[in-house]
RODRENVEX-576470 format. One line per field, with one value per residue (C-alpha): x, y, z; residue number from 1; residue in one letter. Coordinates in steps of 0.05 Angstrom, whole numbers. Layout:
N
xx: (X, ...)
yy: (Y, ...)
zz: (Z, ...)
i: (NUM, ...)
aa: (A, ...)
This chain:
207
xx: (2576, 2548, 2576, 2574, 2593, 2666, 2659, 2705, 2696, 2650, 2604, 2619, 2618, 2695, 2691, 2653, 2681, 2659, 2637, 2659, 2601, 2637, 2647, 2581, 2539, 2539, 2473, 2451, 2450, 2417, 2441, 2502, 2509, 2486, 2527, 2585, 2551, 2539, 2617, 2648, 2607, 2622, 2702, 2687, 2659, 2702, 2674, 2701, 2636, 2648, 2624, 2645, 2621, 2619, 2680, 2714, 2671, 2715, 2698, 2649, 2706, 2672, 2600, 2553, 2518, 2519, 2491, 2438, 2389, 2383, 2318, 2351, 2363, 2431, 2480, 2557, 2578, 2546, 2573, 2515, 2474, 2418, 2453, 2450, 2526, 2538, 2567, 2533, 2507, 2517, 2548, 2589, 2653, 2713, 2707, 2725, 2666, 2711, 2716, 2727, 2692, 2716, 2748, 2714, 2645, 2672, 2691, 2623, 2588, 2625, 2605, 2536, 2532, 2568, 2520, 2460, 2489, 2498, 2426, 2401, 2441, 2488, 2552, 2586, 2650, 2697, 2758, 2803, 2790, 2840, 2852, 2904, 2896, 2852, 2797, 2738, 2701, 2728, 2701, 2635, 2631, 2656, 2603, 2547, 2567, 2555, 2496, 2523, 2478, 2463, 2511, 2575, 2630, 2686, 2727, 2802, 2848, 2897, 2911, 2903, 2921, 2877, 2814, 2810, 2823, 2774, 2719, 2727, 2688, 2627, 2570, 2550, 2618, 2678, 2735, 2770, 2822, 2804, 2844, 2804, 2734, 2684, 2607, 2593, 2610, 2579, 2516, 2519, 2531, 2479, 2522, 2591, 2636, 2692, 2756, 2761, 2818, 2790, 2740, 2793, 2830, 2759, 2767, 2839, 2811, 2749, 2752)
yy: (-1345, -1275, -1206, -1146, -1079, -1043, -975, -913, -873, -826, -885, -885, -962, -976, -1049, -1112, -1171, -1245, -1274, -1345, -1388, -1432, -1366, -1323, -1377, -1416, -1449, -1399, -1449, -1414, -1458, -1463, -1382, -1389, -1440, -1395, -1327, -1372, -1393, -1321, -1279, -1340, -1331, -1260, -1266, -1240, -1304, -1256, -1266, -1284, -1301, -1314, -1369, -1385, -1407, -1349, -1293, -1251, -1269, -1325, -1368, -1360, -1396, -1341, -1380, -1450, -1506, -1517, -1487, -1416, -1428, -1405, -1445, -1477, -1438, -1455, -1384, -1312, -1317, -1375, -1364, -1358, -1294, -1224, -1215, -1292, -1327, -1346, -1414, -1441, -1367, -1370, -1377, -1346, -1396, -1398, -1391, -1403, -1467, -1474, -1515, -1538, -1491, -1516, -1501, -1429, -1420, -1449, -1399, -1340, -1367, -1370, -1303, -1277, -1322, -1279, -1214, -1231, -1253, -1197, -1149, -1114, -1117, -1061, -1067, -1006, -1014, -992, -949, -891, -827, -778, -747, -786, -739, -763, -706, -745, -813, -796, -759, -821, -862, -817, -826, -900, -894, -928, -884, -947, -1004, -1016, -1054, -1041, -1102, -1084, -1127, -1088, -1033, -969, -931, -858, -897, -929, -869, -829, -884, -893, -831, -848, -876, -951, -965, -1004, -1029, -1091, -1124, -1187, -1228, -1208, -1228, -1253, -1269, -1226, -1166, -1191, -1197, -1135, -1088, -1081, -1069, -1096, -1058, -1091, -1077, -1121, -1146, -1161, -1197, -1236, -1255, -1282, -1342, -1356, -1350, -1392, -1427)
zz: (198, 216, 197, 231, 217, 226, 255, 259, 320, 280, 269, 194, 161, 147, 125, 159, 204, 204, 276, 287, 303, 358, 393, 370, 344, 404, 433, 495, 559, 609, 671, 652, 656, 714, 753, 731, 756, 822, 821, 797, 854, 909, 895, 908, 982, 1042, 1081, 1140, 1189, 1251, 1319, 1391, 1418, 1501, 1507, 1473, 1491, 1564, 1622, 1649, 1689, 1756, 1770, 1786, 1837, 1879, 1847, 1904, 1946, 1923, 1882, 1819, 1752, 1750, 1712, 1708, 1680, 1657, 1584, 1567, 1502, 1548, 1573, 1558, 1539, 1527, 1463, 1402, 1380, 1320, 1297, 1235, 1229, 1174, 1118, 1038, 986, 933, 890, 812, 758, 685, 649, 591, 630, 641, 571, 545, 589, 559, 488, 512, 534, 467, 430, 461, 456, 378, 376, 402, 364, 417, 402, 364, 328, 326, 282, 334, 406, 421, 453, 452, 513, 575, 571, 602, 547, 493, 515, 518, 443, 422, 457, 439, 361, 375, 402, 463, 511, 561, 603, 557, 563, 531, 506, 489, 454, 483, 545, 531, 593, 562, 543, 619, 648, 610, 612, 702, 713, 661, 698, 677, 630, 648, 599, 615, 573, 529, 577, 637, 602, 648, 657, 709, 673, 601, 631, 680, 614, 563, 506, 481, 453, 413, 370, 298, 332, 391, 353, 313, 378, 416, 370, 403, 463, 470, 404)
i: (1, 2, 3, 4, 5, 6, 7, 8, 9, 10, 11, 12, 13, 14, 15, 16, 17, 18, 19, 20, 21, 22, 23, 24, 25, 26, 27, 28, 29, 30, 31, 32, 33, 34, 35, 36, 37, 38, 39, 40, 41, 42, 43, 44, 45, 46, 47, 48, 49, 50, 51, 52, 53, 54, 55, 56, 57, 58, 59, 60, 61, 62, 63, 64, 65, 66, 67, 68, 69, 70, 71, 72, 73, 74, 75, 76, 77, 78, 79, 80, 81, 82, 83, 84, 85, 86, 87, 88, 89, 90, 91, 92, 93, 94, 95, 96, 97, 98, 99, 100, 101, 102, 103, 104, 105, 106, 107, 108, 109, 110, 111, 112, 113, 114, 115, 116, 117, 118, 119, 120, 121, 122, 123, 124, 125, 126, 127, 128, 129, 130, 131, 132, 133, 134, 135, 136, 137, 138, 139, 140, 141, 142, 143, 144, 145, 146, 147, 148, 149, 150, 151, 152, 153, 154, 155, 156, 157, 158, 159, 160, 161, 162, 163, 164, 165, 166, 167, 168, 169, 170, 171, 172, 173, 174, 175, 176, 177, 178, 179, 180, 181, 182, 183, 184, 185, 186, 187, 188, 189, 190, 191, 192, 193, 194, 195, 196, 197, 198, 199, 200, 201, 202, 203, 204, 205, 206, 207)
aa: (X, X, X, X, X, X, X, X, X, X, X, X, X, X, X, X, X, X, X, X, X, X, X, X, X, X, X, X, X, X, X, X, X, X, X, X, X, X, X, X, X, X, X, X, X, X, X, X, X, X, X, X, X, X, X, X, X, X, X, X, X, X, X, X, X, X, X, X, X, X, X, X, X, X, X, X, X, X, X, X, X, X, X, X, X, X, X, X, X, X, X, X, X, X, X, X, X, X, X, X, X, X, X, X, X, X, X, X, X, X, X, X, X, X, X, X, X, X, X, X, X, X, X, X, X, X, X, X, X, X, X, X, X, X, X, X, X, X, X, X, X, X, X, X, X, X, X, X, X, X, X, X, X, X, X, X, X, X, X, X, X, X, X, X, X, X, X, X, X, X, X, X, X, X, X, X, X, X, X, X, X, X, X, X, X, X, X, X, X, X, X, X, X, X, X, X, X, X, X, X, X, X, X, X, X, X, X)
């Protein structure tokens, strides 16, 4: 079982906390990360394109011409494909992306992508994350002292209302609470930052 580091928000040692292995020890399954990135951004398309085809584009009820003996091509109205102004073919149509797999899939993808962030050394633990005031100021010393200069999420165990509204304005962060936890944003942020609680309570959750 692995052992990181507690931090204060000074980045002085305060004490260590053990990483379960079914949650950080996990084997790293590359295509299984990625059939849930594939499923997380296809529940988040609009699927709002749309077309008109001939029969619902205005206009086009009268034939523009006689069948016969005017030398032209037939044509049985001016909102054809084959004309300027006509419908589409084959356009598409409002549909639903969306669809759902396992949830033990999903929750062996997020163990995955702890798994490698373990491996490679970047997650931080911080004995616990709060601000007095939301001062975006404030957020960033603290970030600085942790050497968290690049992408970080910030993984709460609970909501505190100062620390997302100080963290919103600061380019490539985002805090989301352990409950919203998903592979899409592990794997768009460089770094994870953690609470020893919220490292505790990861075993409840995908243990």
């Amino acid at each position: 079982m692995a052992e990181l580091n507690v931090l204060n928000m000074n980045n002085e040692k305060v004490g260590t906390v053990q990483l379960d292995d079914k949650v950080f020890g996990a084997p790293v399954k590359k295509t299984l990360i990625h059939e849930i990135v594939t499923m997380q951004l296809a529940n988040k398309r609009q699927g709002t394109a749309a077309t008109k085809t001939k029969g619902l584009v205005r206009g086009g009820g009268k034939k523009p011409w006689k069948q016969k003996k005017t030398g032209r091509a037939r044509a049985g109205s001016n909102r054809s494909p084959l004309w300027v102004g006509g419908g589409t073919t084959f356009g598409p149509n409002p549909r639903d992306y969306s669809y759902k797999e396992p949830i033990k899939k999903v929750r062996g993808a997020l163990k995955s992508a702890l798994s490698a962030k373990a491996n490679d050394g970047e997650i931080v633990v911080i004995k616990e994350l709060a601000l007095k005031e939301p001062k975006t100021k404030l957020m960033l010393d603290i970030l600085n002292k942790l050497g968290l200069n690049e992408g970080v999420l910030i993984l709460s165990d609970k909501r505190d209302k100062n620390v997302e509204l100080a963290s919103r304005n600061i380019p490539r962060v985002k805090v989301i609470p352990l409950s919203a936890l998903n592979i899409v944003d592990l794997l768009k942020y460089k770094r994870l930052l953690m609470t020893e609680n919220g490292v505790k309570a990861m075993k409840e959750v995908l243990g």
